[in-house]
N, C-alpha and C positions, 0 to 999 in steps of 0.2 A: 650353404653350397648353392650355386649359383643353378638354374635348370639349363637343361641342353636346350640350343636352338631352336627351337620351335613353335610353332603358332600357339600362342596362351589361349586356354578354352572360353568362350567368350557367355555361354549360356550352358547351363543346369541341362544334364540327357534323364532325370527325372519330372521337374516341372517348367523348364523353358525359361526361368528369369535370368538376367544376366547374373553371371560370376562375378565373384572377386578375389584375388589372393591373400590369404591371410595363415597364418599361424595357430591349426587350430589346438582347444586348452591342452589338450593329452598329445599334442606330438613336436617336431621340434624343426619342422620345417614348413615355410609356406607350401600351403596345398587351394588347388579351385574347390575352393568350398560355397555354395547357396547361399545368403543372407535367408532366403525364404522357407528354403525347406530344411535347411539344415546338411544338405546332403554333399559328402564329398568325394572328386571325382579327382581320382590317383591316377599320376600319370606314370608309368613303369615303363623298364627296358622293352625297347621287343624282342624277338627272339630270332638268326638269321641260322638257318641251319642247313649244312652239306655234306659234301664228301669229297674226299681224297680220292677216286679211284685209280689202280692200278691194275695192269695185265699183269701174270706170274713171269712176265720177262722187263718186269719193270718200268716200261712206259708206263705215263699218266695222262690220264684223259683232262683233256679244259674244252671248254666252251665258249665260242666268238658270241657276244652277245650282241642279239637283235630290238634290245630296246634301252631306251635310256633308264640310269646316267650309264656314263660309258657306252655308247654303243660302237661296237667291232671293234671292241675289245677282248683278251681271254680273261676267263676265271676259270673257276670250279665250279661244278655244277652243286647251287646252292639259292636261297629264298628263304622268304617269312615263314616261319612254323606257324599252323594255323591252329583255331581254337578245336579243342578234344583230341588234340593230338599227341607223343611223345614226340623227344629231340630225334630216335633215330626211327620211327616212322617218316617224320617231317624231312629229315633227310634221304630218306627213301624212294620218297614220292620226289622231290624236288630234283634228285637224278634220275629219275625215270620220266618225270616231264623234260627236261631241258637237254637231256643228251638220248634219252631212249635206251639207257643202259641199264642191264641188270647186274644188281651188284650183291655183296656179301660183306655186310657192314664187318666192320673191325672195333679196335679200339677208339677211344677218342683221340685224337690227332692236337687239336687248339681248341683255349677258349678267350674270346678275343675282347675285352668290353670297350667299343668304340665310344669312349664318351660325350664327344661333339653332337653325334646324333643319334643319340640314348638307343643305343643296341648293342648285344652279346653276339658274336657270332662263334660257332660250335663246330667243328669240322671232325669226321671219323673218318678211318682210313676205311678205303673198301677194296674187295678183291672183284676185279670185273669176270663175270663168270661165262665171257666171250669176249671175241672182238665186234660184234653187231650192233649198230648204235642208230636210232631213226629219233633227230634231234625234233622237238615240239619250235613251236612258232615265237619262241624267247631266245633261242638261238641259231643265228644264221649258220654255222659250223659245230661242229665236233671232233674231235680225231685226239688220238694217241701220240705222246710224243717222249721220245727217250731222253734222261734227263738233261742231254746237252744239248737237247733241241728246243726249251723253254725259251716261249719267246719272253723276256723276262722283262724287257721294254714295253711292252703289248699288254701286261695283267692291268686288271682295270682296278682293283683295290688293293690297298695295303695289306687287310689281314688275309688278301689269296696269296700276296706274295711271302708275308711273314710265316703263313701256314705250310704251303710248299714248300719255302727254304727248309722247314722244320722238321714235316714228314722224309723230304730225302735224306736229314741225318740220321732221322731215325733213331731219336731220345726223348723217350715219353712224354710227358704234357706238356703243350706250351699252354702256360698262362697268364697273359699282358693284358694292359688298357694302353689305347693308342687316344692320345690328345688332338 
């Protein structure tokens, strides 16, 4: 299986000698493993984690984003889960930084495994427990929109738009890999 795009680890983050890819004896795939020390360093999915929020009249909140890739673009308010976290803490925090919203996580909504650039992403529906939103410095906008107001030319990723199509129909889990 081929690795996702990505910059190959070039030195050991325990003794600093250069790497090399190899196939080590107990596993079945190359990994950067140390000639020196022995030590191997796993390269895994990351985790992208958000939310679906909605008002109880059915608008859904997105976010014009303020920094690249995509910029002034819409998504969902969503980002890297971070270490010591859960998926719906991380998604918690990641709507209350980027849109300023306070929400009422829900179910899981998608879960998306973008293979090209080794990441999961996780989406839970929320219920927005207002209309008040004070977006942080990742997005130029925020606001509410009824679902025939999606600017649907404008989403800046595939799995916002897969996710959204999915939550408005409103049938339990989507679970895809996008190539």
């Amino acid at each position: 299986m081929p690795l996702p795009a990505r910059d190959p680890i070039r030195h050991c983050n325990r003794c600093g000698s250069s790497i090399g890819y190899q196939v080590p004896a107990d596993d079945n795939r190359a990994r950067a493993l140390c000639p020196s020390c022995g030590h191997i360093q796993y390269e895994n999915p990351i985790n992208v984690v958000g939310t679906v929020p909605r008002l109880d009249d059915g608008r859904v909140l997105l976010c014009r984003r303020a920094i690249e890739p995509r910029r002034g673009m819409w998504t969902l308010p969503a980002g890297f889960m971070e270490l010591g976290e859960c998926v719906q803490t991380g998604a918690l925090r990641e709507t209350q930084e980027e849109a300023g919203a306070e929400v009422e996580l829900r179910a899981l909504v998608s879960m998306i495994s973008v293979l090209p650039v080794g990441q999961v992403h996780l989406y839970f529906a929320a219920r927005c427990l207002s209309e008040r939103l004070d977006p942080g410095p990742e997005t130029l906008e925020a606001r509410f929109f009824h679902p025939h107001e999606i600017p649907w030319e404008e989403l800046a990723f595939r799995t916002v738009r897969r996710t959204l199509e999915h939550a408005l129909e409103g049938e339990g889990l989507l679970v895809e890999s996008l190539r």
